[in-house]
DODOGU-540076 format. One record per residue (C-alpha): residue in one letter; z, y, x negated. Coordinates in steps of 0.02 Angstrom, whole numbers, plus 50000, padded with zeros to 5 digits. Layout:
% residues N
aZYX;...
This chain:
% residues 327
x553255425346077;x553035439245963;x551965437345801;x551235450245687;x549025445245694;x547395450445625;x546265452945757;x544835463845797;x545005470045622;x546675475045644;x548565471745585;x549675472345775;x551565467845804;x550995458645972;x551315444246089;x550445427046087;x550585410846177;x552145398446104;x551455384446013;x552045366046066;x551995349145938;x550795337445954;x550775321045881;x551615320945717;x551995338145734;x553605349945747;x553985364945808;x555045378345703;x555935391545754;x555825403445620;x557525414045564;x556645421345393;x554745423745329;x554245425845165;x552825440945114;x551635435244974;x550115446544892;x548845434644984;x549425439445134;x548705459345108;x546925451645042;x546665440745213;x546125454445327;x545095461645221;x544185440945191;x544065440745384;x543425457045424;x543215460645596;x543625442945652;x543825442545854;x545175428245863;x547005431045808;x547625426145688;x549645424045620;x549625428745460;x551235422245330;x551255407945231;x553305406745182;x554625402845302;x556135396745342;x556905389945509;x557695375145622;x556635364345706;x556465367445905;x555555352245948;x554765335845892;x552945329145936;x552625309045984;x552935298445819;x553995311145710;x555625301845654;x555935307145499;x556545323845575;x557835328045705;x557955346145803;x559045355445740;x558615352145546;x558855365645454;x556945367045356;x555815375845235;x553995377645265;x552635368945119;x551325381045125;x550125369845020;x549265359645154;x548655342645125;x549035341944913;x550275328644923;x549995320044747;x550305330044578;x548365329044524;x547285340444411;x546845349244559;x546915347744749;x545565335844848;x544255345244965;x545665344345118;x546895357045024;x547265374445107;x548495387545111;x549495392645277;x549105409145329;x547235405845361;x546165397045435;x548075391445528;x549355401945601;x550695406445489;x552395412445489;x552495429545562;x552995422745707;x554375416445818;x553765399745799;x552695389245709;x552035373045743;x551285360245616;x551285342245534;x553155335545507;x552645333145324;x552415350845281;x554365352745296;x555715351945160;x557595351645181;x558215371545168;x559115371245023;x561105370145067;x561655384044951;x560425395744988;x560215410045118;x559095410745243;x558365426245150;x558225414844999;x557565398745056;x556165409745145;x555115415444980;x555445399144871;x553815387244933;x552385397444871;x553015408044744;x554015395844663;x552965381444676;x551615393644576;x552625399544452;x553375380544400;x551465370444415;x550975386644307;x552335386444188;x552905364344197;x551245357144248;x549765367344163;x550995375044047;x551785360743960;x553345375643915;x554465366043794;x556415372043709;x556345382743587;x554495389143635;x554045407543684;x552995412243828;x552315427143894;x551855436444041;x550995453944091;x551865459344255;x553855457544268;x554075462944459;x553085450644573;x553815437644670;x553075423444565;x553525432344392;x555285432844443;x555395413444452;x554475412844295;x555945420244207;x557265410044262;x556425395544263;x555945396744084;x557625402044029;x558115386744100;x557005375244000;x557495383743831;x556065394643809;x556305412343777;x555285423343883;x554585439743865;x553835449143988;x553095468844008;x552975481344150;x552445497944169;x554065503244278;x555675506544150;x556705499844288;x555805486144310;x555995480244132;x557875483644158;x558085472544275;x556885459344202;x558185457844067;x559665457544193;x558865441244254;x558535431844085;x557015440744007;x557265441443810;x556145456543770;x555165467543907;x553745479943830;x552905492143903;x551185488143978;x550425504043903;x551165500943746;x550055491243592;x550665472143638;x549965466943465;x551275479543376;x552535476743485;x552315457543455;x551895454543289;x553555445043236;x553375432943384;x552265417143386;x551855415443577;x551275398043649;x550865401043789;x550395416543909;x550475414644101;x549185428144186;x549035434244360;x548295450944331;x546415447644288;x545245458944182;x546555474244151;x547625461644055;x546585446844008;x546005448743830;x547665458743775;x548505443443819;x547655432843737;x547645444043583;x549655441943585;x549395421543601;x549485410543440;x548255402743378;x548085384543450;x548995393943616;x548845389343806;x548435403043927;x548585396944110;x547905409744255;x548475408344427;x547845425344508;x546785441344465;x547695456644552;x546335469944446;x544455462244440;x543985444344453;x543015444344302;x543195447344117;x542215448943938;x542845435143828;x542065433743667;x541765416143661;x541725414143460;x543435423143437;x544185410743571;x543545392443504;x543785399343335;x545525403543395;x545805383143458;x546765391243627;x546665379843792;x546335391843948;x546885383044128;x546775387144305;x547855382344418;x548475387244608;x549775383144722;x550345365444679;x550745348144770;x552245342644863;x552905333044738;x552785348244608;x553595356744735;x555055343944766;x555155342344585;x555455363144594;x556845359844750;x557815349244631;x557605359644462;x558155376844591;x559695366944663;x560115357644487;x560325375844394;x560755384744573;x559345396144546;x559135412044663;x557785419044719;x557605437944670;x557575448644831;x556915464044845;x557145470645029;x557295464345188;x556445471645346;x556335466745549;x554595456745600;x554195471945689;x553965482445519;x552715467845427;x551665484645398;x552965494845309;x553185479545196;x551265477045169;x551135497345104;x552715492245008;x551765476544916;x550195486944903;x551095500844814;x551925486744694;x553445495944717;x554695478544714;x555505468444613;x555395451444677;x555255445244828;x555095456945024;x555765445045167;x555435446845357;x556845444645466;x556305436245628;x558055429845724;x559525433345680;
């Protein structure tokens, strides 16, 4: 079947072996794939690895087959792929068992994937293939980040730095949703347009002064993804007795906090990645209650999983790049 791997240090459209369900497994033919910014950082965390790898973590797809004991699934289900493997429970955090797809197991650039029966979710009835293809991972990140860790309430405000990304896109409606009013900022003028075509309240420029541009709204909580470039001007924009939650550091990993400014300043700071299955059942029902849809940016053939790599790298989308795998 064909698949796009790392291998040998290298990103190859290529052929590999079909997979076939074990015990308590399925096998899913996949009609859509989902591109997420982990995806570009795994070849450069395995190097010059020998083995191949499948890289993709969303997906969407009918089951194929069925493996020995599976009966709560039937071929020819119609099915979403859970990306977070293992984290069944809500918890604080995952146990010792939790991984992504995508790596160290094969992922969803492919014709097929195979794995446990309960890493599948009912595709979403109103949604297209396109759509039902990018909702796991992003949108299970945005709602544990913004529900879960975030505690977002009516009537609150809550900002984020970055208005494009798959993730922040969810973040928008979602919030909206719930009452809050959300403000977001961006670089890209068109990008701030069209945050406010999808339910931002204000969008500012990222280059602008934040604490200027904010200094008649109370902000309770910031959601960051971006890491040191953004860090401490968020949290300059945050009230005082404010959450911050991080789920991702796109600039550097690390950042200068002065710690006397921040305990005098009573803010919470929490971590948080992925989420469980029930977060992201919880997420399913929220999405098909307010028949939310995913924001899609562009749609390209299996075959071009390179083009749409530069495309991510160059942060040139708004929302969400899908692979097409059958039609």
């Amino acid at each position: 079947m064909k698949a796009f791997v790392h291998e040998n240090g290298k990103l190859q459209f290529t052929n590999i072996a079909e997979p076939m369900a074990g015990k308590g497994e399925v096998v899913v033919a996949l009609k859509t794939a989902g591109l997420n910014r982990r995806d570009t950082k795994i070849p450069i965390r395995r190097g010059d690895a020998k083995e191949p790898l499948v890289l993709g973590s969303d997906g969407a797809g009918i089951i194929e087959s069925i493996g020995e004991g599976v009966t709560n699934w039937s071929v020819g289900d119609k099915v979403i792929i859970n990306p977070s493997l293992r984290w069944f429970e809500k918890s604080d955090a995952p146990s010792k068992e939790f991984d992504i797809l995508g790596m160290p197991d094969h992922g969803t650039f492919a014709e097929k994937i195979c794995l446990p029966a309960d890493q599948l979710e009912k595709k979403p009835s109103y949604l297209t293939w396109e759509e039902s293809a990018v909702i796991a991972l992003a949108g299970l990140t945005g709602y544990r980040a913004l529900v879960t860790k975030g505690q977002i309430q009516k009537g609150q405000t809550v900002f984020f730095p970055g208005a494009g990304s798959g993730v922040a896109t969810f973040l928008i409606q979602f919030a909206k949703k719930l009452g809050a009013r959300v403000i977001v900022s961006s670089r890209s003028e068109e990008k701030r347009r069209q945050a406010t075509e999808i339910g931002a309240d204000l969008a500012i420029n990222t280059n602008s002064d934040w604490q200027a541009e904010l200094q008649d709204e109370c902000v309770d909580l910031v959601i960051e993804s971006v890491g040191r470039a953004t860090f401490n001007r968020s949290l300059d924009v945050l009230k005082q007795g404010g959450r911050i939650v991080v789920f991702g550091a796109t600039t550097e990993d690390t950042v200068d906090l002065n710690l006397r400014e921040f305990f005098y300043g009573q803010y919470t700071l929490l971590g948080t990645t992925m989420g469980s299955r029930e977060e992201l059942r919880e997420m399913l029902s929220f999405i098909e209650t307010h028949q939310i849809h995913p924001v899609i940016d562009s749609v390209l053939p299996l075959a071009e999983t390179n083009d749409a790599f530069a495309k991510l790298d160059d942060s040139v989308q708004f929302g969400k790049i899908v692979l097409q795998i059958m039609q």
